[in-house]
VEXDREN-162885 format. One record per residue (C-alpha): residue number from 0; residue in three letters; chain; y, x, z. Coordinates in steps of 0.25 Angstrom, whole numbers, always signed. Example, Ala and Ser with C-alpha at 12.3 -4.5 7.8 and 13.67 -1.06 7.14 Angstrom:
2
(0; ALA; A; (-18; +49; +31)),
(1; SER; A; (-4; +55; +29)),
This chain:
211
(0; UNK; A; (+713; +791; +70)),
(1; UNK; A; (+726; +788; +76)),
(2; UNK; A; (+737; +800; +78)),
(3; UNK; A; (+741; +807; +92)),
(4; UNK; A; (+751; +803; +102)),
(5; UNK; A; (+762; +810; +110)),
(6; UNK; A; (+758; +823; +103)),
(7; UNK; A; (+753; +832; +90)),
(8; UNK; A; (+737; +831; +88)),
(9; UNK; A; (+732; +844; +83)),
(10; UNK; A; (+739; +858; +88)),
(11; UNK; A; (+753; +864; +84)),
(12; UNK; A; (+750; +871; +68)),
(13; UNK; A; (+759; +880; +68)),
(14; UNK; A; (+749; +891; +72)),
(15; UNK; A; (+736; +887; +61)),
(16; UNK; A; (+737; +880; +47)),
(17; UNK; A; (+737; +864; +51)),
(18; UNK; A; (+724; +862; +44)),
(19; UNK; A; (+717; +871; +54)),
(20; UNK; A; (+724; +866; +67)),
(21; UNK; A; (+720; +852; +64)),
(22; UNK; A; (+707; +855; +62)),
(23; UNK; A; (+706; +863; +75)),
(24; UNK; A; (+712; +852; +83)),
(25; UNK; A; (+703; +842; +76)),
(26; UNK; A; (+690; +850; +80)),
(27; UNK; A; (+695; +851; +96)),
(28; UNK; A; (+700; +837; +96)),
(29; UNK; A; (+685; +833; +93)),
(30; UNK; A; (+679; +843; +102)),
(31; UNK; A; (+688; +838; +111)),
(32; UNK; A; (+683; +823; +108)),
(33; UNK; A; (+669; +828; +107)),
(34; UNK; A; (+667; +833; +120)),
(35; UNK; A; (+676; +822; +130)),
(36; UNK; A; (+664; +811; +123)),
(37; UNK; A; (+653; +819; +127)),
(38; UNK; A; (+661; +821; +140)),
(39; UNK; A; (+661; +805; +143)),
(40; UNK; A; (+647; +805; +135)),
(41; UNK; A; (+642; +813; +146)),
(42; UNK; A; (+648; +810; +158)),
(43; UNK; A; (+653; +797; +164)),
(44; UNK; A; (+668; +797; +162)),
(45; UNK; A; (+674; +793; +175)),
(46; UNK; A; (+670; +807; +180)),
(47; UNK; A; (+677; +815; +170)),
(48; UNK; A; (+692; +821; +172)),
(49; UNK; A; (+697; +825; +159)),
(50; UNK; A; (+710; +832; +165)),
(51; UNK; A; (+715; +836; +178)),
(52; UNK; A; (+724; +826; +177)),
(53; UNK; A; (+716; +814; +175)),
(54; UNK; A; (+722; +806; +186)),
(55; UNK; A; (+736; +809; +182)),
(56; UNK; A; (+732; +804; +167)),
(57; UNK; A; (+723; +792; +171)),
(58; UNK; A; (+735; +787; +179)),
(59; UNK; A; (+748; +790; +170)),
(60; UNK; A; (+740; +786; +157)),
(61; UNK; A; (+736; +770; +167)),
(62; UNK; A; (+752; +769; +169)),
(63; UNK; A; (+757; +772; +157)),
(64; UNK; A; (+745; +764; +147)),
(65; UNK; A; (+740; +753; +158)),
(66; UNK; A; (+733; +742; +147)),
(67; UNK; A; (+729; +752; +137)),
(68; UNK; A; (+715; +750; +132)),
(69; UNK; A; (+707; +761; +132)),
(70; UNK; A; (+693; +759; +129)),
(71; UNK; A; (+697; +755; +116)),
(72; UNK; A; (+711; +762; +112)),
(73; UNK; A; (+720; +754; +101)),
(74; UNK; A; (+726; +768; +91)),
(75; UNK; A; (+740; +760; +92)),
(76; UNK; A; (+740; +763; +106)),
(77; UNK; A; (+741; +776; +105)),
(78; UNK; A; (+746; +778; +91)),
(79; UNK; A; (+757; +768; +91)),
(80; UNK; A; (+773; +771; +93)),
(81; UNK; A; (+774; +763; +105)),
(82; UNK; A; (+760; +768; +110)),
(83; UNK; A; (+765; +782; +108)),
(84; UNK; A; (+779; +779; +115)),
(85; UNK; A; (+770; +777; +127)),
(86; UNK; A; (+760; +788; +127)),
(87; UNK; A; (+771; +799; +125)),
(88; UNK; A; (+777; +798; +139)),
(89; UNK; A; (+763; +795; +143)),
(90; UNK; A; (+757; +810; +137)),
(91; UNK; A; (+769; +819; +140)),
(92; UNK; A; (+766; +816; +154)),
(93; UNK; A; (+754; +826; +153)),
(94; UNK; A; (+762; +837; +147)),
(95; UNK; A; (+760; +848; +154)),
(96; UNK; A; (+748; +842; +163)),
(97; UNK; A; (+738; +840; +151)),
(98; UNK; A; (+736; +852; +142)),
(99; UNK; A; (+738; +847; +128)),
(100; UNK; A; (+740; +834; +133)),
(101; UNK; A; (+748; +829; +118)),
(102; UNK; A; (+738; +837; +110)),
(103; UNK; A; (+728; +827; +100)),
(104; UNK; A; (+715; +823; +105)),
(105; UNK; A; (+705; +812; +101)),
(106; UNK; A; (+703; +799; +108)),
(107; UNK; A; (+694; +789; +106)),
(108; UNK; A; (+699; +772; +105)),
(109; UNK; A; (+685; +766; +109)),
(110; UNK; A; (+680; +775; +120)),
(111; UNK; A; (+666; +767; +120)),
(112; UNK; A; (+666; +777; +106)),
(113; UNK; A; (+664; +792; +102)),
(114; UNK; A; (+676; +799; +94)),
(115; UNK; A; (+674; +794; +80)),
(116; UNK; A; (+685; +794; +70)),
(117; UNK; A; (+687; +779; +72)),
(118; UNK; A; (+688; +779; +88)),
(119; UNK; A; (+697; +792; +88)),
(120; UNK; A; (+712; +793; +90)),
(121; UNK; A; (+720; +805; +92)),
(122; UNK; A; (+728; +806; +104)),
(123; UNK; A; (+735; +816; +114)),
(124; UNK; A; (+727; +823; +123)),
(125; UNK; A; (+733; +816; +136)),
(126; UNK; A; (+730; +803; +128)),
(127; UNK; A; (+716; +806; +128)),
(128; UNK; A; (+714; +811; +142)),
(129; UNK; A; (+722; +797; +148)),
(130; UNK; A; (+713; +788; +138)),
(131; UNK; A; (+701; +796; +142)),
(132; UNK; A; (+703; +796; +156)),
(133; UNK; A; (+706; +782; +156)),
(134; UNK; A; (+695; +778; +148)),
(135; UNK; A; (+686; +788; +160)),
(136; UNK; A; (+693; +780; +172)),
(137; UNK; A; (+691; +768; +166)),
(138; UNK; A; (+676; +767; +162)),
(139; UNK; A; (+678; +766; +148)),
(140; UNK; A; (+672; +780; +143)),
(141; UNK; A; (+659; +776; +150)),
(142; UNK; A; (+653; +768; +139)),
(143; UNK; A; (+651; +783; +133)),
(144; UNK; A; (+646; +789; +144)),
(145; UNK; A; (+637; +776; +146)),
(146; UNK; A; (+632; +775; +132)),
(147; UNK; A; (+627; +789; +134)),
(148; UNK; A; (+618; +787; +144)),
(149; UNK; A; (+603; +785; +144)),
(150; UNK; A; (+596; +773; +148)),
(151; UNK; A; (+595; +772; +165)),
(152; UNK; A; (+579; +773; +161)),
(153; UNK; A; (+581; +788; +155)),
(154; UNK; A; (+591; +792; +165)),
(155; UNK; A; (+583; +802; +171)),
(156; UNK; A; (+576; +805; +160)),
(157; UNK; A; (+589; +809; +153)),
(158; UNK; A; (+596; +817; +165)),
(159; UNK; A; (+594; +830; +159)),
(160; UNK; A; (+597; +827; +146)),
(161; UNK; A; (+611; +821; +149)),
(162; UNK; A; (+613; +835; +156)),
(163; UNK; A; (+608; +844; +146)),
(164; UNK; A; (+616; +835; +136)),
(165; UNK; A; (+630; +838; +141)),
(166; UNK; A; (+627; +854; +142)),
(167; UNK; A; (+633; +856; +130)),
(168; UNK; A; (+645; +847; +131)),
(169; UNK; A; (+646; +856; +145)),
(170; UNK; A; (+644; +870; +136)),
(171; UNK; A; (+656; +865; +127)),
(172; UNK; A; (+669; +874; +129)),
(173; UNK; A; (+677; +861; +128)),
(174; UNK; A; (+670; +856; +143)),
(175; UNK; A; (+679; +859; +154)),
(176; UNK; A; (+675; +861; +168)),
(177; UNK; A; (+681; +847; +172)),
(178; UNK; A; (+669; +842; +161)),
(179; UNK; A; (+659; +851; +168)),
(180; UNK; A; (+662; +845; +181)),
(181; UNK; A; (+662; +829; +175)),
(182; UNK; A; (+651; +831; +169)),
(183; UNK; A; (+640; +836; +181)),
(184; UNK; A; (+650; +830; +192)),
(185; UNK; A; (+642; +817; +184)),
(186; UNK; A; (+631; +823; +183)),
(187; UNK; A; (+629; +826; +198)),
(188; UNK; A; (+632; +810; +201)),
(189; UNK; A; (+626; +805; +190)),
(190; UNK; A; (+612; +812; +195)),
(191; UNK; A; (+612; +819; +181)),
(192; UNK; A; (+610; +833; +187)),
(193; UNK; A; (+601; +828; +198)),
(194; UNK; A; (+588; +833; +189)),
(195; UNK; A; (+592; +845; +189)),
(196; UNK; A; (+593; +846; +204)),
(197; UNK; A; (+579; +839; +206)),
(198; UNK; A; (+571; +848; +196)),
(199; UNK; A; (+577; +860; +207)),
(200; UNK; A; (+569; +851; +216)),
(201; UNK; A; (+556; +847; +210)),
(202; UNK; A; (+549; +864; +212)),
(203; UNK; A; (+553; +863; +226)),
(204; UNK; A; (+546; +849; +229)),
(205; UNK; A; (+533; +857; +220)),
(206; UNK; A; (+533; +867; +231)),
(207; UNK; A; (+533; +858; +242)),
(208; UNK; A; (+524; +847; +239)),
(209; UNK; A; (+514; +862; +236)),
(210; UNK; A; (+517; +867; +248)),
């Protein structure tokens, strides 16, 4: 794994012995990681916000890095001193307007991949939003939500499974209202929560037809 930029990874020690701090950043960093993949996993990313300010980072982040490739991400562009010259002015700009926008976070280099220890990266929180946001805008997070679907065939057959799937993802203290909102706003467009409407229906078409 490479090593963050523009900020300390795990929180201030002063307050627990270091051992213990680490290990609690550690165990949120991978909820953290653990829950945006089952986010993209489950609904199509261009729907999803990740911050109120997902505009603001989508735009500054295309000014600032206009040719970086990110559906596969090279460590050195993040890691390397002249990399790191132009990122610093880049996340001190969200000071202030993301919370713990220089705390460590996980990334992922090949976005067609899950977080494993060979396609993961530490990086600043603000680095991951304007990577993921990119990578949402762009199209290239939907190879995961993709690869999750079920065949057209089984479609129907699977509504209610892809529904009842996510429940305990929605359950999770980590999902956030934003999430609840991403996920049935796809949902309702998608014609996922369309069976639940139409077994409302089915009693009343019973009665009529035996009236």
């Amino acid at each position: 794994m490479g090593t963050p930029v523009g900020g300390p990874a795990p929180p201030d020690p002063t307050h627990a012995p270091q051992p213990r701090v680490e290990l609690a950043w550690a165990m949120k960093a991978h909820q953290h990681a653990e829950v945006y993949f089952n986010l993209i996993s489950s609904v199509d990313p261009k729907f999803l916000n990740l911050t109120k300010v997902d505009d603001q980072i989508y735009s500054e982040f295309r000014k600032t890095f206009t040719d970086l490739k990110i559906d596969v991400l090279d460590p050195e562009e993040l890691k390397s001193e002249p990399a790191k010259e132009k990122w610093r002015p880049f996340c001190l700009r969200f000071e202030g307007v993301v919370e713990d926008f220089n705390y460590g976070t996980l990334l992922r280099l090949d976005c067609r991949q899950p977080y494993t220890e060979e396609n993961t990266i530490f990086a600043t929180r603000i680095q991951f939003f304007a990577i993921e946001i990119a990578r949402n805008r762009e199209g290239w997070n939907s190879v995961v939500y993709s690869s999750t679907r079920e065949p057209v065939a089984g479609e129907a057959a699977g509504q209610s499974q892809l529904c009842s799937s996510s429940e305990s993802f929605l359950l999770s203290p980590l999902a956030t209202r934003i999430q609840f909102f991403a996920i049935e706003i796809a949902r309702n467009r998608e014609g996922w929560n369309s069976v639940v409407y139409s077994s409302t229906r089915e009693p009343v078409a019973v009665e009529a037809a035996s009236g």
